[in-house]
C-alpha atoms as one frame of an Amber mdcrd trajectory, in Angstrom:
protein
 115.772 112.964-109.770 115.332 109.862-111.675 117.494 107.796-108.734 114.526
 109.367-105.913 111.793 107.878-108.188 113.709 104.511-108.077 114.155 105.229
-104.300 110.290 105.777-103.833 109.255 103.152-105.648 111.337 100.765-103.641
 109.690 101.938-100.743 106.549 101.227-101.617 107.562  97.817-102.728 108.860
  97.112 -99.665 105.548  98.611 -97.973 103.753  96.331-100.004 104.949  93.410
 -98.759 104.660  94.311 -95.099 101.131  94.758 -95.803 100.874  91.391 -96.754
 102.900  90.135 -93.573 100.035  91.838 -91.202  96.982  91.309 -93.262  98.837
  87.701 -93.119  98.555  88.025 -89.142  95.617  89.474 -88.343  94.023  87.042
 -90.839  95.492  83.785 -87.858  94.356  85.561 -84.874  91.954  83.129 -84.305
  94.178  80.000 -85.709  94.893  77.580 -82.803  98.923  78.112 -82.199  99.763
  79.974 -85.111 102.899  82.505 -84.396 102.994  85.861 -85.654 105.645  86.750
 -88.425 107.626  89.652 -89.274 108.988  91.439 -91.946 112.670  93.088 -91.799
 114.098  95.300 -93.815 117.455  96.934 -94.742 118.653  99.508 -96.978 120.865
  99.062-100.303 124.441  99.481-100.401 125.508 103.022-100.330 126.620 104.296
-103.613 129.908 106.774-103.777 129.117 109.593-105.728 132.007 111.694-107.805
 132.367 114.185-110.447 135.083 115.556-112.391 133.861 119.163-112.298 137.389
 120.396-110.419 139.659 121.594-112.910 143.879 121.572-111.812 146.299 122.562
-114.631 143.649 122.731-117.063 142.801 118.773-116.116 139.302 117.261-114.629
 139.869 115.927-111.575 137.628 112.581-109.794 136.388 114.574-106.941 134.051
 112.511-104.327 131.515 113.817-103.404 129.758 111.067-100.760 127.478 108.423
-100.563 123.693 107.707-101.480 121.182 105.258-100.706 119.500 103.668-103.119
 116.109 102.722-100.990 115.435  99.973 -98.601 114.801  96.127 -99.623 113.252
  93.048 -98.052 115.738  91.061 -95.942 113.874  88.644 -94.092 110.244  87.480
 -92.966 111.203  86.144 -89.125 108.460  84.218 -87.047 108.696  84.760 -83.084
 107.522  81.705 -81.567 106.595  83.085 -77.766 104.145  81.518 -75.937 100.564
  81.904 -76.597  97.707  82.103 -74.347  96.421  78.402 -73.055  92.716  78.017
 -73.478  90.720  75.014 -71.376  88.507  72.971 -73.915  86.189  70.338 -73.061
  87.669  67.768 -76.070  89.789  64.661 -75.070  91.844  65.088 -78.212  92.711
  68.901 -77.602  96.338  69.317 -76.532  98.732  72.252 -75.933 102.305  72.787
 -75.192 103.467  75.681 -71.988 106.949  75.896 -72.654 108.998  75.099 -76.113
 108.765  72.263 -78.466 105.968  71.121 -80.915 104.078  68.055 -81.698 105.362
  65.687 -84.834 102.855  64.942 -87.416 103.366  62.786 -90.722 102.043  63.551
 -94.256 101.850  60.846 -96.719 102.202  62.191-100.279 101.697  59.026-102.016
 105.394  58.334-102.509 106.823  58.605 -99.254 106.023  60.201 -95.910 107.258
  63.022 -94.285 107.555  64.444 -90.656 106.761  68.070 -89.701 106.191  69.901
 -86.764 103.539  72.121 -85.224 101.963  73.663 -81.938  98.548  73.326 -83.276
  97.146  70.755 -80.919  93.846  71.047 -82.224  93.380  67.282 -83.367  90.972
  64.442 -83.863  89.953  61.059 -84.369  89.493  59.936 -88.590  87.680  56.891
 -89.642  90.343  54.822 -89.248  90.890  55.656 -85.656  94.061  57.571 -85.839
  94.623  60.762 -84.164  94.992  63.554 -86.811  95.475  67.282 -87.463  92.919
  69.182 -89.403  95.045  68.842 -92.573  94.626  64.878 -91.419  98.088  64.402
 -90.989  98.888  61.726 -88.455  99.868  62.724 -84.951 102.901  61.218 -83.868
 103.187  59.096 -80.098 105.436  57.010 -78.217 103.617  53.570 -76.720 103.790
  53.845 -73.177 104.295  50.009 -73.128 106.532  49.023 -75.477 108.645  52.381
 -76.350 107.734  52.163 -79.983 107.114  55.638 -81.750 104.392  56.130 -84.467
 100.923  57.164 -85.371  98.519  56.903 -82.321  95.659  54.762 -82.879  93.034
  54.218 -80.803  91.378  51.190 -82.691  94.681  49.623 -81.263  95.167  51.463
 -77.856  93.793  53.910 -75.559  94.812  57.546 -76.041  95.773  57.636 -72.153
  98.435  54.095 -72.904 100.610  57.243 -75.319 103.203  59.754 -74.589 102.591
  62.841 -77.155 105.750  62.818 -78.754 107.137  66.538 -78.036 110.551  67.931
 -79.833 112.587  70.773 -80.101 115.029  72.567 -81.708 117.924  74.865 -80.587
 117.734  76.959 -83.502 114.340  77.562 -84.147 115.503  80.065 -87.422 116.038
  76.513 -89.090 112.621  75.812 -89.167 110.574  76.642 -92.296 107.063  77.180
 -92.825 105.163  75.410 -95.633 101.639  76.205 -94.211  98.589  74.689 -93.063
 100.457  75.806 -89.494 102.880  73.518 -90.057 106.825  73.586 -89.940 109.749
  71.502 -91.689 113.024  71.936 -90.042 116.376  69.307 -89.189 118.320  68.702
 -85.645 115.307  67.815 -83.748 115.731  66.775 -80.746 112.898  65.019 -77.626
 111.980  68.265 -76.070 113.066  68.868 -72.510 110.663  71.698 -71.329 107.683
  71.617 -72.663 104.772  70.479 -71.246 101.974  68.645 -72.741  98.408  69.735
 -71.059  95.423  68.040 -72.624  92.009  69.633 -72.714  93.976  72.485 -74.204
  94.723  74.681 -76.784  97.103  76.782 -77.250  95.972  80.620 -78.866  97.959
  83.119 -81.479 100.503  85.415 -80.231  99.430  87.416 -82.508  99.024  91.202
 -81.182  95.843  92.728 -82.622  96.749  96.190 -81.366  99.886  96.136 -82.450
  99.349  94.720 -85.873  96.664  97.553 -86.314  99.416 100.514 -85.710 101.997
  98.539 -87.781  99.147  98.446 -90.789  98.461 101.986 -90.394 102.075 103.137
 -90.103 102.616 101.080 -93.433  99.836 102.557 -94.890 101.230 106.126 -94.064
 104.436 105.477 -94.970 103.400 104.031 -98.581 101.190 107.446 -99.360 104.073
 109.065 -98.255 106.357 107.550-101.426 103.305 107.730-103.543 103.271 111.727
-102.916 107.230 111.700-103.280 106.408 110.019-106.771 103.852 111.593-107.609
 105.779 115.672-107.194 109.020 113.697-109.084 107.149 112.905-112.120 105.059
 116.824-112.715 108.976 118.314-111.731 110.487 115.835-114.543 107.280 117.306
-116.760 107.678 120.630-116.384 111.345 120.101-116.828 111.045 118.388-120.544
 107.893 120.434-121.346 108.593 124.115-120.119 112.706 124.312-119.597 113.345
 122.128-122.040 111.682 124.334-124.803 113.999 127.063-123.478
């Protein structure tokens, strides 16, 4: 009895956190290029169960009896990076990618800098006449003149005299999200596919309808462990209270 309370109760847990994962979701519907997660689970390692209840010449003998899970657990959080609708803008500095890779942008943290990669295109010109993200990280380009990668700058050329710098990778589960829509990841490599189409932006893939049913499944499912709980712990009462007194 007490191993189903520890069973429920990992449910719920579990629950819990896939909650968070679609509130998570629905929350970026709206975010330019932001790709839907989810959240896998698996069950414990099944327990063999014995007893020594047989008795041969006058000995108790290990009997098994089978196995038992023990609940289910959080395995992974997995992002799906399919294509999102392309939206037409009216903004010069609005890009979007049809097909795979994702743009390069670079963080200084006051020590060093650091490249990361995205398929928000939604970007814009700072003071200082470099093309940034909203998190004013600078976009990355390759000088169609001179071949040079680095920030684009329009103080110093035209938007139109860059190539968006585009990359990919061919294992996109090394990729790891540190938010603000934004991705760290090694192996990169100049993207082959993707296309680059400006007065763009590229929407969520995120699936309102289906996020809905998976909230309301995982709300189900949790009030299902909370009842399971909730008839363990008056059985466990009446069995110290009333059969206990026996």
């Amino acid at each position: 009895m007490i191993r189903g309370l520890y069973t429920a109760v990992s449910g719920m847990i579990t629950q819990e956190a896939k909650q968070d994962v679609v509130t998570n979701n629905l929350a970026n519907v709206n975010t330019v290029g932001f790709k839907v997660e989810n959240l896998a689970t698996k069950s414990f390692n099944e327990v063999l169960l014995s007893n020594r209840d047989k008795i041969i010449n006058g000995k108790n003998i290990k009997v098994n009896i089978g196995t038992i899970n023990l609940g289910s657990k959080i395995d992974d959080v997995a992002t799906s990076f399919t294509q999102g609708t392309l939206d037409k803008t009216d903004k010069e500095t609005d890009f979007a990618i049809n097909g795979r890779g994702f743009f390069v942008v670079e963080r200084n943290n006051g020590i060093n800098t650091e490249r990361y990669y995205t398929r928000d295109g939604h970007f814009h010109v700072n003071s200082q006449g470099f093309l940034v993200n909203d998190n004013g990280d600078n976009v990355i380009g390759i000088n169609a003149g001179t071949g040079q990668e680095g920030p684009i700058n329009i103080n110093v050329n035209r938007l139109d005299q860059f190539n968006m710098m585009l990359v990919d990778f061919q294992d996109y589960n090394s990729l790891t999200k540190i938010g603000d829509n934004i991705y760290s990841g090694e192996g990169q490599q100049i993207a082959a596919n993707g296309e680059i189409r400006q007065y763009s932006l590229e929407k969520s893939n995120v699936n309102v309808t289906r996020e809905m049913i998976e909230m309301m499944t995982v709300m189900r499912t949790f009030e299902t462990n909370q009842k399971i709980i909730q008839s363990l712990d008056e059985t466990l009462g009446k069995a110290a209270n009333e059969i206990g007194r026996v």
